[in-house]
BALO-844713 format. One record per atom (N, C-alpha, C): residue in three letters; x, y, z. Coordinates in steps of 0.02 Angstrom, whole numbers, plus 50000, padded with zeros to 5 digits. Example, Ala and Ser with C-alpha at 12.3 -4.5 7.8 and 13.67 -1.06 7.14 Angstrom:
ALA506604971650390 ALA506154977550390 ALA506604983550390 SER506424988850354 SER506844994750357 SER506455000250394 
This chain:
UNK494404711652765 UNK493884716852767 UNK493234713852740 UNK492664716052764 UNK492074712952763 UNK491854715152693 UNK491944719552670 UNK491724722752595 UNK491894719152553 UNK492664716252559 UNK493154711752520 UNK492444705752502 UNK492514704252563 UNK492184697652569 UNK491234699152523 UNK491104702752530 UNK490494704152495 UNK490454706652427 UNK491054707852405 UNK491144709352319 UNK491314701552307 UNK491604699352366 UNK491664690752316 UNK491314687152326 UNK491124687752365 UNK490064683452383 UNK489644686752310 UNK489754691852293 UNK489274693852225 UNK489384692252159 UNK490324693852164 UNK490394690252092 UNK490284683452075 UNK490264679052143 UNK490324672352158 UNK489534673052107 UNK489174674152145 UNK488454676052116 UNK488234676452053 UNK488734679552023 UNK488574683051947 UNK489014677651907 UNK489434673851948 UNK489824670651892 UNK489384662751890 UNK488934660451934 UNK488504652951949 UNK487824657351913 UNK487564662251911 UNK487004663351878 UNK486994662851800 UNK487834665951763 UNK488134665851714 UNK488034659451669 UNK488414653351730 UNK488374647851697 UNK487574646351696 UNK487354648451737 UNK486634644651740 UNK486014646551694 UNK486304651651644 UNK485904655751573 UNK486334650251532 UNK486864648851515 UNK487354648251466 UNK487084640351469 UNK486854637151531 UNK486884631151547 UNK486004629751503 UNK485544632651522 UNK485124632051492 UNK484884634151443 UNK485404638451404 UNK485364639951336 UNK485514634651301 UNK485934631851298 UNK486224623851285 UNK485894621451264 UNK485374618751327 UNK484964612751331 UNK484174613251283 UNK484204620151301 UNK483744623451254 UNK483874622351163 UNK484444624651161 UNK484634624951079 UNK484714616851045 UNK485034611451086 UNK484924604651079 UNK484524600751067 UNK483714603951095 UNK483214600651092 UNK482904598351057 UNK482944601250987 UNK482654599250925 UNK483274596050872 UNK483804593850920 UNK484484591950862 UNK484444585350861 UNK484404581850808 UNK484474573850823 UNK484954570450841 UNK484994565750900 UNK485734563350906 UNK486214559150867 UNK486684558850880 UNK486944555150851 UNK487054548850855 UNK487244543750804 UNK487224536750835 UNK487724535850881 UNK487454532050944 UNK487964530850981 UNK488364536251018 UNK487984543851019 UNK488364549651043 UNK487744552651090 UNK487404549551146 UNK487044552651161 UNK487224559851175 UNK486574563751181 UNK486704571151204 UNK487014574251268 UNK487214577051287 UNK487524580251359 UNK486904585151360 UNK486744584651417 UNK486404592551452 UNK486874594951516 UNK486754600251509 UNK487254602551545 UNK486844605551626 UNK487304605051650 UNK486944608151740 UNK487534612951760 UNK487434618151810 UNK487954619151852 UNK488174618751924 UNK488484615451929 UNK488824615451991 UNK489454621452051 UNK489164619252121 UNK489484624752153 UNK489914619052207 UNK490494620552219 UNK490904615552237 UNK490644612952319 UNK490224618052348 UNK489894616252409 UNK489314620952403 UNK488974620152432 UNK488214626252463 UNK488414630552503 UNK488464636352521 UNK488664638552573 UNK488154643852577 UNK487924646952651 UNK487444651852676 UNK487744656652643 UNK487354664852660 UNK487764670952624 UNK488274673252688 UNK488324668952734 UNK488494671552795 UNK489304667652785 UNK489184662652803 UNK489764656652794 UNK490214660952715 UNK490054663452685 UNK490184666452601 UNK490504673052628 UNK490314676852690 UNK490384684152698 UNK490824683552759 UNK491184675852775 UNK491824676552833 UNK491414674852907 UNK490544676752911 UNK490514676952969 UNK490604667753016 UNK490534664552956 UNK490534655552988 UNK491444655053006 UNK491724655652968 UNK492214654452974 UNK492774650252912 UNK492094649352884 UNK492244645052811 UNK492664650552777 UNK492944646152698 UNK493144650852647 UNK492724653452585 UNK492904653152556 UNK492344659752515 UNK492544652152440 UNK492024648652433 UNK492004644852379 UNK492414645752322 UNK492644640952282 UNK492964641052211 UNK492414641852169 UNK492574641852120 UNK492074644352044 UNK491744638252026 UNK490984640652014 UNK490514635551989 UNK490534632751926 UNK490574627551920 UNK490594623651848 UNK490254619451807 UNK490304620151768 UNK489674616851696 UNK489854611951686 UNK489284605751711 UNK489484598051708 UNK488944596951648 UNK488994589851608 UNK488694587851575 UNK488474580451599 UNK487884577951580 UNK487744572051604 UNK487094569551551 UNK487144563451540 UNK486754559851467 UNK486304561351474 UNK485974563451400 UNK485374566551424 UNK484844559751397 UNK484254559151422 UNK483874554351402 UNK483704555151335 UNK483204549951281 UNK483274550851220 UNK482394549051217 UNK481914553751170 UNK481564554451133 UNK481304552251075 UNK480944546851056 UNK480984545351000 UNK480454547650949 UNK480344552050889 UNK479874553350841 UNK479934549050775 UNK479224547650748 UNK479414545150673 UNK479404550250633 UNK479874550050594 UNK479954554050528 UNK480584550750513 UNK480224547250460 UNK480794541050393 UNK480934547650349 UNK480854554150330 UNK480904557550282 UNK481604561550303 UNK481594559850385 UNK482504564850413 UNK482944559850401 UNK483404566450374 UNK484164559250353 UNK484534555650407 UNK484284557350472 UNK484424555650542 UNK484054549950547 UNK483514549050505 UNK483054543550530 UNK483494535550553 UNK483184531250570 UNK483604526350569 UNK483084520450502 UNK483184512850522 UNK482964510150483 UNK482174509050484 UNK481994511050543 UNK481004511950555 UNK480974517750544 UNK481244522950515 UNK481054529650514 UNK481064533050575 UNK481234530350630 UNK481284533450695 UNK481844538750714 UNK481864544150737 UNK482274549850739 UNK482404550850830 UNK483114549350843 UNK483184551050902 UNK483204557550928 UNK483004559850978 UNK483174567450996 UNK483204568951081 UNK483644572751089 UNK483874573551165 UNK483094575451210 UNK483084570751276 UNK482484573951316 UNK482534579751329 UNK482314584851335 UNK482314592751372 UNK481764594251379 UNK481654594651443 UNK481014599351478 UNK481024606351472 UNK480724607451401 UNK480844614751414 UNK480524621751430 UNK479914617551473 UNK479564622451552 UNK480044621151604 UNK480564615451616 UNK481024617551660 UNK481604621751653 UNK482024620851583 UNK482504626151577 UNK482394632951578 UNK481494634751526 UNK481294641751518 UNK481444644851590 UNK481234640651645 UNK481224642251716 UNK481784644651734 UNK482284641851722 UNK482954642451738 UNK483054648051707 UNK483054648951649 UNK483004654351613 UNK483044660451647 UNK482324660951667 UNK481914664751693 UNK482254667751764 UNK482414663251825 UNK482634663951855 UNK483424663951884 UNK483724662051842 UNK484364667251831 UNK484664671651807 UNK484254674551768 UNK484284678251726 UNK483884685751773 UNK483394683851830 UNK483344688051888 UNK483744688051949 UNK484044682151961 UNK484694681952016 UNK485134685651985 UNK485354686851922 UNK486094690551904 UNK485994696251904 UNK485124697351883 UNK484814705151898 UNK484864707451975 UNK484944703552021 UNK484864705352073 UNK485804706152101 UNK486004699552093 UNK486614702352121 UNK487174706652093 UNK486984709751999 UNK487194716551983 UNK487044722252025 UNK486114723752058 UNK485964728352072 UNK486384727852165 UNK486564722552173 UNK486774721952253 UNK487654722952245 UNK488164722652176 UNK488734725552167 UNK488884731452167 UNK488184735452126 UNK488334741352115 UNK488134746552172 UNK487554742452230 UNK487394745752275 UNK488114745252323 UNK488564740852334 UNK489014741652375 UNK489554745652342 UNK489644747152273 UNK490124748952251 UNK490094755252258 UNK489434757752265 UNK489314765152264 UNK489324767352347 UNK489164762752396 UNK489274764452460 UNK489994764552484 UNK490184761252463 UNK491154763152440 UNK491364769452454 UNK491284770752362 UNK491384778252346 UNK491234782552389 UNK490454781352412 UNK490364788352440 UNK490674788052527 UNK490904782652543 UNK491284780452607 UNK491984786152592 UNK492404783252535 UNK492894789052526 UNK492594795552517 UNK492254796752515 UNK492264803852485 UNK492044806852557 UNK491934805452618 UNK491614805752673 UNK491964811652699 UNK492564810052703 UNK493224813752721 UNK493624819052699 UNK493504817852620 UNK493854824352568 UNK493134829952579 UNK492794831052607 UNK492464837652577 UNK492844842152664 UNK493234841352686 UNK493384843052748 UNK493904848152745 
């Protein structure tokens, strides 16, 4: 059933937008942490096991309806500030700290945090066209 297929095209939605707040909350909260020796930082991304149209997602391609998106980590580049006064410092006083762009994550931020706004308001619009689908019949 095509409905089937469009509650799981949404949650699909809500569960890659999910990671994709959680993912740049991360990277966000890391940014000012000094690393450790020899432990560079992870930033995290998320991944979707393929791309697929909303069409190919909703049965009409013929494809299957994707597995769950997942939170990869990958080294993050390193930053260097002086301050000999952090106990992080090393022997020049130099303090390592994870790269993060954070006009690119805010972005991310920003914009998944309106995709999950959107594909809540596109669950609840089908969930309610549902309902009132059953109820079509009982006032009879």
């Amino acid at each position: 059933m095509v409905v089937d297929q469009i509650f799981t095209a949404t949650r699909f939605g809500l569960d890659y937008e999910r990671l994709r707040l959680e993912a740049a909350s991360h990277n966000i909260a890391i940014a000012n942490t000094p690393n450790q020796p020899g432990h560079p930082a992870r930033l995290m991304h998320v991944s979707a096991p393929y791309a697929a149209s909303f069409g190919a997602m909703i049965g009409e391609g013929g494809h299957s309806v994707p597995s769950m998106p997942v939170m990869l980590g990958t080294d993050a580049g390193s930053r260097e500030e002086h301050d000999p006064s952090d106990p992080a410092a090393d022997k020049n006083g130099m303090v390592s700290y994870p790269r993060v762009d954070m006009v690119t994550e805010m972005g991310t931020l920003m914009d998944a945090s309106r995709a999950y706004e959107a594909n809540v308001r596109a669950f609840n619009t089908l969930r309610s066209m549902a309902l009132h689908a059953l109820d079509v019949g009982g006032e009879s």
